[in-house]
MIFI-919041 format. One record per residue: residue in one letter; x, y, z of N, C-alpha, C, CB in turn. Coordinates in pm, whole numbers, plus 50000, padded with zeros to 5 digits. Atoms other than C-alpha are relative to their C-alpha. Glycine has a CB too. Layout:
<pts>
AXYZXYZXYZXYZ;...
</pts>
This chain:
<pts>
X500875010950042842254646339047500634986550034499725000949849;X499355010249914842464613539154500334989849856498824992550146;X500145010350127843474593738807501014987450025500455008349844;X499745012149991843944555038813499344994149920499924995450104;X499915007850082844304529038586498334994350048501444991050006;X500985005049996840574516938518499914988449926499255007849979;X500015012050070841084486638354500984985450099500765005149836;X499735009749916841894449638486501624997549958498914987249983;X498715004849983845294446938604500524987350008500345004350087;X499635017849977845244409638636499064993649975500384994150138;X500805009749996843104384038553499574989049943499425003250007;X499745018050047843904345338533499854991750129501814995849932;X499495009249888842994316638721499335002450130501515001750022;X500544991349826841014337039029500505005050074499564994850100;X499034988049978843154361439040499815012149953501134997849955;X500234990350076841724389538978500315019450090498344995249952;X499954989449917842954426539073499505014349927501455000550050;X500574992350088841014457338959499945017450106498354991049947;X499964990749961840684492039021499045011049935501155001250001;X500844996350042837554513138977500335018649966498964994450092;X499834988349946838284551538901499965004449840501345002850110;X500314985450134837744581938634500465010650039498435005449960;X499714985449975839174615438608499325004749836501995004050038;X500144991950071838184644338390500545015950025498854998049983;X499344989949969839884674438336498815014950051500995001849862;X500894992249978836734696038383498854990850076499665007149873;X500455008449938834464678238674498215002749962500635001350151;X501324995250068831094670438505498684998750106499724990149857;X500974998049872829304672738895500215017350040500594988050151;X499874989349932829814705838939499165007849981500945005049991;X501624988849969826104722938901499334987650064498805008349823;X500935001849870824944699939191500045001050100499624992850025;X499494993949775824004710139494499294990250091499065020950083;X501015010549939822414683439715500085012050152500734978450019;X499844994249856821494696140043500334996950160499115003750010;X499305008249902824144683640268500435007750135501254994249929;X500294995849909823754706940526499514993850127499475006149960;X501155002549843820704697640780499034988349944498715017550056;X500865014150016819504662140647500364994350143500544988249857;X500185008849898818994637640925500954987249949498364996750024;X499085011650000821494607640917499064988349935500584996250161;X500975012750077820024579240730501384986749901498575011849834;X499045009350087821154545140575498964994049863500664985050113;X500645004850167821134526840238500284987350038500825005649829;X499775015049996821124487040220501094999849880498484989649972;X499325002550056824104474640025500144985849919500665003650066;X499995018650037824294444239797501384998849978499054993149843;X498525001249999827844429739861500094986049961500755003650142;X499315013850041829464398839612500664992750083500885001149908;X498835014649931831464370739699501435007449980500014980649879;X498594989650064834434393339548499885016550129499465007049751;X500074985149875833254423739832500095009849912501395002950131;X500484986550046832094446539565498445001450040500235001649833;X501164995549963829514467139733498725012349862500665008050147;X500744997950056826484480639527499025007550073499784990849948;X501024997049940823584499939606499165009149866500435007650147;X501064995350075820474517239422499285012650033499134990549998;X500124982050008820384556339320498565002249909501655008849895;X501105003350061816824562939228500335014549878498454999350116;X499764989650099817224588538866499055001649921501044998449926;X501324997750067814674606138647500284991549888499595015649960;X500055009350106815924579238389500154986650087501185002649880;X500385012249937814924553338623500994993250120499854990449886;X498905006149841817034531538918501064997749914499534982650114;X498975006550007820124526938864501344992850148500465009849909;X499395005749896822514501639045501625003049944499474983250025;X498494993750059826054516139106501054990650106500225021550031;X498615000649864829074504639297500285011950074501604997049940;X499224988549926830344526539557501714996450001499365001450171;X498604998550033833534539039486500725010050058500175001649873;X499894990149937835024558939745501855007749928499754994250177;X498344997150055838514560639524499665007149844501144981649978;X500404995450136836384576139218499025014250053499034985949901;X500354988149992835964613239194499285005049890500985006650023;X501364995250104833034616238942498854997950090499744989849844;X501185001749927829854618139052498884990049985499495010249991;X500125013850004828914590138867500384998049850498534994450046;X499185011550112830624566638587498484991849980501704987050089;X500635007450015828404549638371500374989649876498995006350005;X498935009150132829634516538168498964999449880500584979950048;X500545001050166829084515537813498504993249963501144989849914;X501035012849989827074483637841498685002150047500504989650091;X501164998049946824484494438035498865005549955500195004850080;X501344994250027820774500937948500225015850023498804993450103;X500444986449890820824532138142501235007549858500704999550255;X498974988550101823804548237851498754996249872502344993649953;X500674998050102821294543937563498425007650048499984985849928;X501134992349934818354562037764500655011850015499384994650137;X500204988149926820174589437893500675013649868501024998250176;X499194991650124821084621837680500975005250020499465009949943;X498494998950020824354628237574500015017350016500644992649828;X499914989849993825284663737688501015004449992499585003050066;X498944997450070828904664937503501094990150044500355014050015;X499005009949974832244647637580500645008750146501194997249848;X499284991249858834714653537884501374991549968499134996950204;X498125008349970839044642437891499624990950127501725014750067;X499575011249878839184611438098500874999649979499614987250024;X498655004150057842764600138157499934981250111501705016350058;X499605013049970843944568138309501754998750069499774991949848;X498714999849930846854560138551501424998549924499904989550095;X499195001450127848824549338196500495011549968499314995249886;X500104990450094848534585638110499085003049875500974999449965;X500834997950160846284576737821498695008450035499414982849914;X500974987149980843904607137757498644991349887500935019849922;X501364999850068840034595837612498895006449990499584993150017;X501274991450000837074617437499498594986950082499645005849788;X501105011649959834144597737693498895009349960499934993750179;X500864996549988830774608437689499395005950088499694994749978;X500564995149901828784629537920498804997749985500245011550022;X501634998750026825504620937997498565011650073499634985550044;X500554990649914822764643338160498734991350075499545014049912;X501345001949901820324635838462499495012350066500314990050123;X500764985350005818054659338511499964996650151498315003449896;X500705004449864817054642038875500574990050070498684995549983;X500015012349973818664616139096499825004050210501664990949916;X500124998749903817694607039478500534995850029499384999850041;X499255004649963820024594639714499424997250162501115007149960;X500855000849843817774585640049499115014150008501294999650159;X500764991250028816214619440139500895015649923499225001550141;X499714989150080818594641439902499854999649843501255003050029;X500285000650158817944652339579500535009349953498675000349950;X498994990350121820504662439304499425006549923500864993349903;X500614996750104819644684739016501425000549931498995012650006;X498824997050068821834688338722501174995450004500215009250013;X499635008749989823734656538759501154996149873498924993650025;X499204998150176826584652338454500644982050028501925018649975;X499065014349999827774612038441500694997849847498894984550037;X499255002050092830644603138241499474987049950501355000850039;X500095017350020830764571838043500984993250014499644994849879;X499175015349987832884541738133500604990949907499254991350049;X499985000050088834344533137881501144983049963500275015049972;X499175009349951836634504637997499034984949991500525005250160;X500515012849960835844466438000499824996350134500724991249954;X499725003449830834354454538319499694987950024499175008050109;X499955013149972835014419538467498364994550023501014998250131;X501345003849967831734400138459499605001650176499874984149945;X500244994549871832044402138842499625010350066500634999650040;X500304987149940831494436038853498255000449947501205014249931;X501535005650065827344438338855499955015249974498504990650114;X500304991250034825444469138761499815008849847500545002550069;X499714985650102825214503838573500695007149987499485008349995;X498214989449972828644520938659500554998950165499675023149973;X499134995849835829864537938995499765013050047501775000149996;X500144984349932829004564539227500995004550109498565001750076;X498704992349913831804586439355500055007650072500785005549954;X500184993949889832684608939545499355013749985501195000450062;X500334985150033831414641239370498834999249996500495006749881;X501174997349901828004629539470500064998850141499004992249973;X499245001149846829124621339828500815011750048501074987750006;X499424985349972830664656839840500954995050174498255015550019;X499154995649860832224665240244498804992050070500315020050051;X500435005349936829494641640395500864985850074499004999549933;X499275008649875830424621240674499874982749935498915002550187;X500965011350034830444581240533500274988950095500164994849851;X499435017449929829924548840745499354988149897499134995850202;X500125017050121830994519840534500014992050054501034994449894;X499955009249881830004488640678499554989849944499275003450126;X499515010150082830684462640426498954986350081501974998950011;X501265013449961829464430240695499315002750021499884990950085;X501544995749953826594444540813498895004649839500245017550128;X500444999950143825864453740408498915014750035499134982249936;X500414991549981825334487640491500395018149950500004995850101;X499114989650011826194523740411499535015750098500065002149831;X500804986549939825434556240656500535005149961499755004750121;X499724982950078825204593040503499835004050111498985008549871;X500204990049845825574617740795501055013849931500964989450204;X499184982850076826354656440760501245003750027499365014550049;X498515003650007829724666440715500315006350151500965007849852;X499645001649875831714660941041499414992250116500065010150029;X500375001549933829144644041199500634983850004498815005349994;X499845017350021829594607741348498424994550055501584991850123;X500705006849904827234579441473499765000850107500214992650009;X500334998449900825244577341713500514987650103498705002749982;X499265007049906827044546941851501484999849987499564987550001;X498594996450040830494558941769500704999950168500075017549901;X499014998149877833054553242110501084999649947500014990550113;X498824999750024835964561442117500884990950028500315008150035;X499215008849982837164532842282500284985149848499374995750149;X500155010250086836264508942012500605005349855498474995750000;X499424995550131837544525141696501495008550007498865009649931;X498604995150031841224533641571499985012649963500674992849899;X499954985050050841554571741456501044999449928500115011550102;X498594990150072843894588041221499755006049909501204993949946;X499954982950146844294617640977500024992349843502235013750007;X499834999550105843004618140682500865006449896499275001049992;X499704990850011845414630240480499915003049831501105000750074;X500674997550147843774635440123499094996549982500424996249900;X501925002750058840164633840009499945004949870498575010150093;X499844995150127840394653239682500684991449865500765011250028;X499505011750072842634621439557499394991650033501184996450007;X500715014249957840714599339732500735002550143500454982949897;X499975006249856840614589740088501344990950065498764990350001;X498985005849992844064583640184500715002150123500615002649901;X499565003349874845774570440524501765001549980499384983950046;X498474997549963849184572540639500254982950066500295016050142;X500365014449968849784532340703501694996049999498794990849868;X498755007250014853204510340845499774987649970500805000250108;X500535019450042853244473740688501664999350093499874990649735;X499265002449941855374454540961501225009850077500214992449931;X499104994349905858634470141118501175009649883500794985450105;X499424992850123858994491440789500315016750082498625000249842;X499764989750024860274526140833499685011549944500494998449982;X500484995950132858644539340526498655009050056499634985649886;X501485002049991855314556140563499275001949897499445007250085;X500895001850165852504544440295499115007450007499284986049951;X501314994350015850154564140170498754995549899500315012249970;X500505007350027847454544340100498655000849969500304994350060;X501434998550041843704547039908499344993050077499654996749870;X500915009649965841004534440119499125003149890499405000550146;X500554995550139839274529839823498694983249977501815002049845;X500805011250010836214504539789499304999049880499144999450101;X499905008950180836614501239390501114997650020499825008049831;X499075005550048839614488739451500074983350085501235010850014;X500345017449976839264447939429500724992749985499174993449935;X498975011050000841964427439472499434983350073501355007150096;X500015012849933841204390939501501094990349972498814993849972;X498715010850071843284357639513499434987750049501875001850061;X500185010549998843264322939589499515003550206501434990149924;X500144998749877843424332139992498685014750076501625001650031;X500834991549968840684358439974500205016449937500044998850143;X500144985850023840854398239969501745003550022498765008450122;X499034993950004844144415639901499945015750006500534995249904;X499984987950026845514448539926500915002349902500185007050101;X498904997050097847774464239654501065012949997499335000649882;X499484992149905850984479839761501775005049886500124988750181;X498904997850051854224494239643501014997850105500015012149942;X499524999949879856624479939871501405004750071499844989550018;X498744995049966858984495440027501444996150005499865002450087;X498285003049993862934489740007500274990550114500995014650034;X500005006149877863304478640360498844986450060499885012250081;X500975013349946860294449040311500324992749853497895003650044;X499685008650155861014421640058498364990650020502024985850003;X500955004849980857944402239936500634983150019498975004649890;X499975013149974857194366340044500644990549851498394996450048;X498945007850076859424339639852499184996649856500544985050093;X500715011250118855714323639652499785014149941498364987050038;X500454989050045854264346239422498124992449951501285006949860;X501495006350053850214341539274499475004349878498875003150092;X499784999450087850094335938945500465013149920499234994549978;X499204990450057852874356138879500095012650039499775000749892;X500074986849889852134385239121500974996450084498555002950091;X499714999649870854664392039420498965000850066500775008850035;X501095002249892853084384239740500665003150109499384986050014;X499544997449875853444405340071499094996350136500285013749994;X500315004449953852464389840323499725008950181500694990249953;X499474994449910852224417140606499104997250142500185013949955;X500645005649850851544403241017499595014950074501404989650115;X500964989749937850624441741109500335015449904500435001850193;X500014992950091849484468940920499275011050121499304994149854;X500234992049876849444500741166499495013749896501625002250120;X500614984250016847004531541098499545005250142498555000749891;X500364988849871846784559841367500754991650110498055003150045;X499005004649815849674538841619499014982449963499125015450254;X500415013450010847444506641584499834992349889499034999150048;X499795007150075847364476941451498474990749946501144993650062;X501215004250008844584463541220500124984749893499065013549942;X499255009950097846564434841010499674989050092501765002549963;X499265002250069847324407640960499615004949809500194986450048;X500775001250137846914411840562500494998349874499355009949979;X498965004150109848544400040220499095013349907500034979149930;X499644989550152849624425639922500034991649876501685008049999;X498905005050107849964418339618500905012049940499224992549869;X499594994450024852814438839511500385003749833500524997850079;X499804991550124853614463739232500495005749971499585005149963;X498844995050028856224476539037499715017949890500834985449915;X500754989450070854214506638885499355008650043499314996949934;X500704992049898853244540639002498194999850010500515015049967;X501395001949953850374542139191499025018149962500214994950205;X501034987350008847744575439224501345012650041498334998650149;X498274991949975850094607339233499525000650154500525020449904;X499705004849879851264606039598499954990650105499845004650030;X500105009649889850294575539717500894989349979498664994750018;X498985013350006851884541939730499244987050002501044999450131;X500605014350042848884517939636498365002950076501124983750083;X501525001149920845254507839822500184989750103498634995149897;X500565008549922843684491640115499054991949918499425006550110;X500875005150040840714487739938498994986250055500544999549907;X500645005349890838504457839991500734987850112498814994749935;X499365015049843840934436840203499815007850103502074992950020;X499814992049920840374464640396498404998950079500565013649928;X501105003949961836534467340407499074991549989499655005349995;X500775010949976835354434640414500124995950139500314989549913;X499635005849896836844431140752499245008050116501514999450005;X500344993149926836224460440905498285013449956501485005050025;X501024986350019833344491740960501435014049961498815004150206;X499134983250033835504526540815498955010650015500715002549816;X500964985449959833834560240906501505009149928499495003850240;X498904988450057835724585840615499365013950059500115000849804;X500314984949957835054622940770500715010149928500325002650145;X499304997450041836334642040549499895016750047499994994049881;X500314982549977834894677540664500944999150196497305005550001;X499324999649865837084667840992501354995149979499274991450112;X498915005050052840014652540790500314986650093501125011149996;X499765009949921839844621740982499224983549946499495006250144;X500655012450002839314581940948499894992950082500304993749935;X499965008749872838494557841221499264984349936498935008850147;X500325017349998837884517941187499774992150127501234992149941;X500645011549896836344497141365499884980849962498295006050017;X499535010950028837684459141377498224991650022501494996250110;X500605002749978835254435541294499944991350110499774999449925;X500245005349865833604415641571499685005850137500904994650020;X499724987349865834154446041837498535000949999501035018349968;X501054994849921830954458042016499715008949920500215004450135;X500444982050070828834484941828498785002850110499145001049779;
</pts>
């Protein structure tokens, strides 16, 4: 399971760094079957903040709801306390959440009998509740993870304010190879995690591409990193964060940096060593494949 601290790690001043994610010890998606087989490729429109949290709208037999996509959250969907949509839906017992702290909470389970997702349709849908404070910045009804998104192919495409579903392994139909970076996925079950060098480090990071995870600062989108021995962070810090400042950040041999960290003295997801998150996809298009174990990016600006 992929468990991380769901609550705001920082936030003074416009500085805010956050991290969207739920575990349960028993996964309350597991009587749906969508039929991710032989659908036809199709997209969703995305509503993306000033902060580069992306959003979009899951139609459910208890009406629309608007979720974040959270490709670093392995429920099938999180729903916050606050929301209309938790006093409509019926409670169909509790489930163990934990939290990157360790701290263990009974949440709520709710039941959807029905939700559509373009032309698939779930049955028997289980959303936890959310149970965490969420920064007014964050808009919506919760978060949809990856345990509705099962082994389907995803193109995230943040500027364009877009998201393509395609069947697992498949890519785009304008996918070249010349134009996009490759490299091994090498975890999906924790989340979507790269093998990444910051500068002329030694080290190799293993890193959440994870688009609930929101690091902002005074200079824009951050990533959040554990930094290695052999890289010291930059001299300033932002309000009270270390600050890494790294001129190339290499996945699959290339380079897709420049990009500032803020750094962290606290373990990250078990085996990794922090997130890309959205400093990551605000810049660029990501295509996660996970039924091929592979990620590829595409820099923005490049030719599609």
């Amino acid at each position: 399971m992929n468990c991380r601290h769901n609550d705001v790690v920082r936030s003074a001043l416009g500085l805010v760094s956050i991290a969207l994610c739920g575990c349960s010890h028993a996964p309350p998606y597991a009587d749906v079957h969508p039929a991710i087989e032989s659908f036809e490729p199709f997209e969703i429109p995305l509503q993306v903040n000033e902060q580069g949290v992306a959003t979009l709208t899951v139609e459910t037999s208890a009406g629309p709801l608007q979720l974040i996509l959270d490709t670093g959250a392995d429920q099938a969907m999180l729903i916050r306390a606050d929301s209309p949509a938790a006093g409509q839906l019926e409670q169909a017992g509790t489930a163990w959440k934990s939290y990157g702290s360790g701290k263990m909470v009974r949440a709520a389970v709710y039941a959807i009998d029905e939700a559509t997702l373009g032309p698939l349709h779930y049955t028997g849908v289980r959303a936890v509740s959310e149970v965490s404070d969420f920064p007014a910045f964050l808009p919506g009804d919760g978060v949809l993870g990856r345990g509705l998104l099962g082994e389907m192919t995803l193109d995230i495409d943040l500027p364009r304010r877009r998201l393509g579903l395609l069947p697992p392994a498949a890519l785009p139909s304008d996918f070249n190879d010349a134009q996009w970076i490759k490299a091994p996925l090498l975890d999906y079950r924790n989340g979507p995690v790269a093998a990444v060098h910051l500068d002329g480090s030694s080290r190799t990071l293993r890193l959440v591409l994870d688009t609930g995870a929101i690091a902002i600062g005074p200079e824009g989108s951050y990533g959040v990193v554990e930094l290695p021995a052999d890289l010291s962070p930059a001299p300033d810090r932002v309000e009270g964060l270390p600050v890494y400042r790294a001129r190339s950040v290499r996945i699959g041999g290339s380079d897709i940096g420049p990009m500032n960290f803020f750094v962290v003295n606290h373990p990250q997801p078990p085996g990794t060593h922090g997130f890309l998150g959205n400093a990551l996809y605000r810049q660029h298009r990501v295509l996660i494949v996970p039924a091929s174990r592979m990620v590829c990016i595409q820099r923005a600006g490049d030719s599609r």
